[in-house]
C-alpha positions as CSV (number, residue, x, y, z in Angstrom):
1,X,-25.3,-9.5,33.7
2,X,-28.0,-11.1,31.1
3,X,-30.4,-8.4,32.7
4,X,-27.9,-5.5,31.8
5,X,-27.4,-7.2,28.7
6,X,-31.0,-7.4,27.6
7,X,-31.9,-3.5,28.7
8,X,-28.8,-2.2,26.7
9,X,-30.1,-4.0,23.7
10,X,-33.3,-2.4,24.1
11,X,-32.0,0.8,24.5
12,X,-29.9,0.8,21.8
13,X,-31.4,-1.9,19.5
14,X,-31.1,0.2,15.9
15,X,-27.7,1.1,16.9
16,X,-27.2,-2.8,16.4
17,X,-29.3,-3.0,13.5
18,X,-27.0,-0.4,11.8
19,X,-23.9,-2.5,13.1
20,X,-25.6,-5.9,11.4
21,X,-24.6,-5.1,7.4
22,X,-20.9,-4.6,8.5
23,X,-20.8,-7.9,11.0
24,X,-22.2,-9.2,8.0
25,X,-19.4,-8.0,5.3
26,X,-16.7,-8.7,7.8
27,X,-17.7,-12.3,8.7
28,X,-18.3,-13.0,5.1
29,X,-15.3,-11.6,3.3
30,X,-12.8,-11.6,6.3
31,X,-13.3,-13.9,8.6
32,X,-14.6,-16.5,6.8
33,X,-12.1,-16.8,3.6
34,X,-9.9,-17.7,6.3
35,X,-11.1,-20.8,6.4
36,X,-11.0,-21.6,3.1
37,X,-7.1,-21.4,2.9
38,X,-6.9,-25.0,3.4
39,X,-7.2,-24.7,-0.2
40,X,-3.6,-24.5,-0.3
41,X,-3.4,-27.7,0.6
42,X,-5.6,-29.5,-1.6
43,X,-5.7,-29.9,-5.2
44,X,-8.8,-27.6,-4.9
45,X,-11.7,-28.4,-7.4
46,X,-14.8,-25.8,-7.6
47,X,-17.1,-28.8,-8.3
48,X,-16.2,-31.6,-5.8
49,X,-15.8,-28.1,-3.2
50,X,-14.1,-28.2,0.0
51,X,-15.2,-31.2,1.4
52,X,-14.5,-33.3,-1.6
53,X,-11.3,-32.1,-3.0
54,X,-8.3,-34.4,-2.7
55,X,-5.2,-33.5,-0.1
56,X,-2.2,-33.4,-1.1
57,X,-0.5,-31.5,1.6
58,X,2.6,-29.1,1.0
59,X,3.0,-30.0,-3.1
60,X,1.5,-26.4,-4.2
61,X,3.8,-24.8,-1.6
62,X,7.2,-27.3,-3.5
63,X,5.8,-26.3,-7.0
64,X,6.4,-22.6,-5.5
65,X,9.8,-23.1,-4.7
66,X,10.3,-25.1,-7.7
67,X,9.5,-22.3,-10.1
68,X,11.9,-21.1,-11.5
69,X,11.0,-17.7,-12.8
70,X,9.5,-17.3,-8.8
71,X,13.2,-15.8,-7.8
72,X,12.5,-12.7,-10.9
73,X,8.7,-12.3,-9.3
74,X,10.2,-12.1,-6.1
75,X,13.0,-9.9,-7.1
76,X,10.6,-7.5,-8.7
77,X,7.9,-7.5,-6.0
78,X,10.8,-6.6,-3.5
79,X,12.3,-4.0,-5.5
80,X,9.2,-2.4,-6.3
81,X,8.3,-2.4,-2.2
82,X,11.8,-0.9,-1.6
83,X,11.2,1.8,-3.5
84,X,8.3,2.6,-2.1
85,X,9.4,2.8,1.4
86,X,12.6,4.8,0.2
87,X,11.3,7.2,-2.2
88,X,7.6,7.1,-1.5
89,X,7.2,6.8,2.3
90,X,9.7,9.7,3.1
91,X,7.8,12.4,0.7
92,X,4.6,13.0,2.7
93,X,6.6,13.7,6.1
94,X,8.8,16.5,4.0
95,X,5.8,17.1,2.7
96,X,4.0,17.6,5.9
97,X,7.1,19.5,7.7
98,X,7.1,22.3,5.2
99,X,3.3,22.6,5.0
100,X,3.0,22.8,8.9
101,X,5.4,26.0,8.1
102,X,3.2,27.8,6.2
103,X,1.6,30.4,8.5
104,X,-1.4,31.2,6.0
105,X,-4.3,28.7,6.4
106,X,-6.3,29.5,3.6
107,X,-3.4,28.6,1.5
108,X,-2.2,25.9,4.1
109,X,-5.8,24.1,3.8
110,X,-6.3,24.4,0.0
111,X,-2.3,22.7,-0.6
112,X,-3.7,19.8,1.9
113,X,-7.2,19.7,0.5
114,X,-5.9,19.3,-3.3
115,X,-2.8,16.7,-1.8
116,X,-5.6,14.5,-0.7
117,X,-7.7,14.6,-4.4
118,X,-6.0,12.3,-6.2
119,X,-6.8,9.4,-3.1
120,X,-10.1,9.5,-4.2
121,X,-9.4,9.2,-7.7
122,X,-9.1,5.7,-9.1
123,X,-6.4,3.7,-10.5
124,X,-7.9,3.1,-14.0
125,X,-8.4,7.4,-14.5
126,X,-4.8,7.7,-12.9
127,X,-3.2,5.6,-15.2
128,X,-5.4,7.3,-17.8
129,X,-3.7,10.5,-16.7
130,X,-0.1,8.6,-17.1
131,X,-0.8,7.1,-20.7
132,X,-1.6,11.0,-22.0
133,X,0.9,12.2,-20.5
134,X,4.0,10.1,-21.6
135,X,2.4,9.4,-25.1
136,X,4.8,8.7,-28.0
137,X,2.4,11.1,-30.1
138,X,1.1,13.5,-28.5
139,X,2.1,13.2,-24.7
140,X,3.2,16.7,-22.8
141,X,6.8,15.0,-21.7
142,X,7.6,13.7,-25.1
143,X,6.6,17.4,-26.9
144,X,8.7,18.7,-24.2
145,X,11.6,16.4,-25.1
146,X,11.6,16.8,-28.6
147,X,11.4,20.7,-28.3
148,X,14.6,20.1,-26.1
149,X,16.2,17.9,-29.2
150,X,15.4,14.5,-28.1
151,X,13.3,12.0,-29.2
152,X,10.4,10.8,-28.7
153,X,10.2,7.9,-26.0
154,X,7.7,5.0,-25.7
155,X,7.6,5.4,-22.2
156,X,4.9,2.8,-20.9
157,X,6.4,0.1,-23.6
158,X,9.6,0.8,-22.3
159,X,10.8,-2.2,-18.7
160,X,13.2,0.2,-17.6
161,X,10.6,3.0,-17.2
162,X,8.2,1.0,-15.3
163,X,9.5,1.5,-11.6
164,X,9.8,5.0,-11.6
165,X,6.7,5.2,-13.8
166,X,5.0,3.2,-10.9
167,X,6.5,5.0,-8.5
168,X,5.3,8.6,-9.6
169,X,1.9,7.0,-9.8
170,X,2.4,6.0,-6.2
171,X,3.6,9.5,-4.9
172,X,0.4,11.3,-6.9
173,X,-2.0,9.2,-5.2
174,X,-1.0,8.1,-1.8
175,X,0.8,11.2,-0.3
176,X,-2.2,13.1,0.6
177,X,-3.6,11.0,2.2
178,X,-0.2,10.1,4.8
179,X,-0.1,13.8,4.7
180,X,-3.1,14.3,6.7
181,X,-2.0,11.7,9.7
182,X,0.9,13.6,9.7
183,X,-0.7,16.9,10.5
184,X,-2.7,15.7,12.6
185,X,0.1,14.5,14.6
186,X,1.6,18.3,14.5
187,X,-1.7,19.6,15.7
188,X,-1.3,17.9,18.9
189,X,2.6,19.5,19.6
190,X,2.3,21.7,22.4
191,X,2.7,25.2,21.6
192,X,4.9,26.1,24.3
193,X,7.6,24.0,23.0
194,X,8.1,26.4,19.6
195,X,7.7,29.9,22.1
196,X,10.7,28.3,23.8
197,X,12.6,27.7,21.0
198,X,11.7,31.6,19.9
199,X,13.1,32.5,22.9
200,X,15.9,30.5,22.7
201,X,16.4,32.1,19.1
202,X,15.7,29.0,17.4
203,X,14.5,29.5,13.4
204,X,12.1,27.6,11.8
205,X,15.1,24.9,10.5
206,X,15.4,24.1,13.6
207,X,12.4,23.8,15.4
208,X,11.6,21.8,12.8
209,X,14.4,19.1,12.7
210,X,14.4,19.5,16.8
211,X,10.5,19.8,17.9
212,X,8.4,18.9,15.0
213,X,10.0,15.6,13.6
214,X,10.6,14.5,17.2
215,X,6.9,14.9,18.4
216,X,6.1,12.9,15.2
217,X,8.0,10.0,15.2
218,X,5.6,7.7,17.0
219,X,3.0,8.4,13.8
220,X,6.4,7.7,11.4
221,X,7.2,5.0,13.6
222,X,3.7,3.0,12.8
223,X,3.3,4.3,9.4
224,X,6.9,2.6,8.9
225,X,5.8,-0.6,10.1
226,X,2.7,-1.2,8.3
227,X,4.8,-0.1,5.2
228,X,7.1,-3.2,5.9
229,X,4.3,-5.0,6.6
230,X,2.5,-4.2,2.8
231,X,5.9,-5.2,1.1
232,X,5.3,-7.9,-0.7
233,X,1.7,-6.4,-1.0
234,X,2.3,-3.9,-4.5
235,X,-0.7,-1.9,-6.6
236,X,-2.4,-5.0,-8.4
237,X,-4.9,-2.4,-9.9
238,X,-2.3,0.1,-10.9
239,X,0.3,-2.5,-12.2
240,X,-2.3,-4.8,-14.4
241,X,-3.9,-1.3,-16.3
242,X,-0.1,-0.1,-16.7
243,X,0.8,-4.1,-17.6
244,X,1.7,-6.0,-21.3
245,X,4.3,-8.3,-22.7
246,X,6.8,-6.0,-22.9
247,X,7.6,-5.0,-19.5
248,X,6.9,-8.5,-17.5
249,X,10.7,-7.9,-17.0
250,X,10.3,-5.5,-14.5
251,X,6.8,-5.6,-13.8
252,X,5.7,-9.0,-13.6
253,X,5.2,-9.3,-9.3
254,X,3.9,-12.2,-7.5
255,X,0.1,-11.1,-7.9
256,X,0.3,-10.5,-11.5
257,X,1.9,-13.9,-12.0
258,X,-0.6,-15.4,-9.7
259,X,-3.2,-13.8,-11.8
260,X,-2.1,-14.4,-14.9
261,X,-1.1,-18.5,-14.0
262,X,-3.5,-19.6,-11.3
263,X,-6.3,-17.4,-12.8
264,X,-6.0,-17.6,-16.5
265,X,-9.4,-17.9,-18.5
266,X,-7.4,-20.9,-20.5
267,X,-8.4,-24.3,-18.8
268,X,-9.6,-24.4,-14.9
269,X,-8.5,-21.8,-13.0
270,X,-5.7,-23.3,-10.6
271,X,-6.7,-21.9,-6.9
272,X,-4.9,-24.2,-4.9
273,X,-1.6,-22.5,-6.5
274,X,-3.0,-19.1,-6.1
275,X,-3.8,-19.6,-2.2
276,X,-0.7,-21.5,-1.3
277,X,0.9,-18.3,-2.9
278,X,-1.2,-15.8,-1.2
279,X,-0.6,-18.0,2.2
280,X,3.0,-17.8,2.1
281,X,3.2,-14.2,1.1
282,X,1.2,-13.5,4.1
283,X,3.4,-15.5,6.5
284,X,6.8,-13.3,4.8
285,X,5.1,-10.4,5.7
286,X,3.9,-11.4,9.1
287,X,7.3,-12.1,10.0
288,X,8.5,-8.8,9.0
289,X,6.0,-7.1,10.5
290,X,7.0,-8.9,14.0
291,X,10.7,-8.4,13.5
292,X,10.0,-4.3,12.5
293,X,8.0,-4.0,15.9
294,X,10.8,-5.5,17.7
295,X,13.1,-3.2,16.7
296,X,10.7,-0.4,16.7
297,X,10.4,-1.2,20.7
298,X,14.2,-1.6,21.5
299,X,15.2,2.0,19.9
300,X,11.9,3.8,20.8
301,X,9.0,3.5,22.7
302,X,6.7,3.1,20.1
303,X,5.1,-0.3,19.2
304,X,1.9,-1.9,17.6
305,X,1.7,-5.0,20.0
């Protein structure tokens, strides 16, 4: 075994020398932060460390529950994941049906090619994008609205705005990218299956809702449950460049009060609260994710684990 061992390193030696920088990366910034969530138990200090700090056990994880603006960040943080499972994950499979339809690949590949853009394009210039266009002054939706009679709206100043405001952003920049598992799942249909349904007279509604959507529910099925998984897990980038004062009613999340609390540049930043947070987020979500698999297992026969 050791001798096998040693000739396969040989062999293959710069293959794991090109493997070191990521071992590296993930030890360092995955595995190892792990290990510093005992944090969360501690009234954490960055200058007696790890070692030094004094324990107090579950008292971050009480002043949580004792927080009484926690139940509006929770609120919002749920609502916001909500949506984003009922408008935003069902958009890239429609999306992905009537692309599969078009029988022109040119056209076919440039629609997916310029769906997938804006995943490449940051948050800050996406946001950018968002600000010009809903500007009180000079934005294309407000010049459209006032040509139509209306008046000018301050959209991103505005709490009820925010959601669907976020939402749009989310649709713009994320779609493509489901888009492409999607097709990738359709590529694999077998052919045969649509030539029967010609045969059978079927039209392209229904091979669609009967042969299409069927062969790609396993990919829905996982894409589903990592959503459920990501839903207390919101933007942080997009919210805090789309953020101020006047619309922490409806977008003030767990992360941005985290941030804005446990991370403030007034006094010592509190990481102990921040962690215990972060830790009990995580164990919410891990839970979900367990209970979505379940039920993903008893009405199909697609699971994760």
């Amino acid at each position: 075994m050791k001798e096998r061992i040693k000739k396969d390193l040989k062999r293959n030696y710069l293959l794991y020398l090109m493997l070191l920088p990521g071992i590296f990366i993930l030890i360092c910034f995955k595995v190892g932060p792990v290990g510093a969530m005992v944090i969360a138990f501690q009234d954490f200090s960055a200058f007696k460390g790890i070692l030094g700090s004094e324990w107090v056990g579950l008292k971050q994880f009480i002043k949580i529950f004792q927080d009484p603006y926690m139940l509006k960040l929770i609120k919002n943080t749920v609502v916001l994941a909500i949506l984003s499972i009922v408008v935003v994950f069902p958009f890239p499979i429609i999306f992905s049906l009537f692309l599969n339809e078009v029988r022109i690949k040119k056209i076919r590949h440039a629609v997916q090619s310029l769906s997938f853009l804006p995943y490449f394009i940051s948050s800050a210039i996406m946001v950018s994008i968002l600000y010009t266009l809903v500007s009180p002054s000079y934005g294309l939706v407000n010049k459209i609205i006032e040509f139509f009679g209306g008046e000018a709206i301050f959209f991103m100043a505005e709490p009820q705005w925010f959601r669907p405001l976020y939402i749009i952003l989310q649709i713009w920049q994320t779609f493509g990218y489901s888009t492409v598992i999607y097709i990738a799942a359709m590529m694999a249909i077998d052919t045969e299956q649509y030539e029967a349904a010609d045969m059978d007279g079927a039209n392209r509604w229904q091979k669609m809702f009967f042969i299409t959507l069927p062969s790609i529910s396993s990919s829905i099925i996982v894409m589903l449950i990592i959503s459920i998984g990501n839903i207390f897990s919101v933007d942080l980038d997009r919210i805090l460049l789309m953020y101020n004062p006047s619309v922490y009613e409806t977008a003030d999340v767990i992360q941005t009060y985290v941030y804005r609390i446990a991370f403030q540049a007034t006094g010592f930043p509190n990481y102990s609260y921040g962690t215990a947070v972060n830790m009990l987020k995580s164990i919410i979500a891990f839970v979900l994710v367990i209970a979505a698999n379940k039920l993903a297992s008893k009405y199909s026969e697609t699971r994760l684990f």
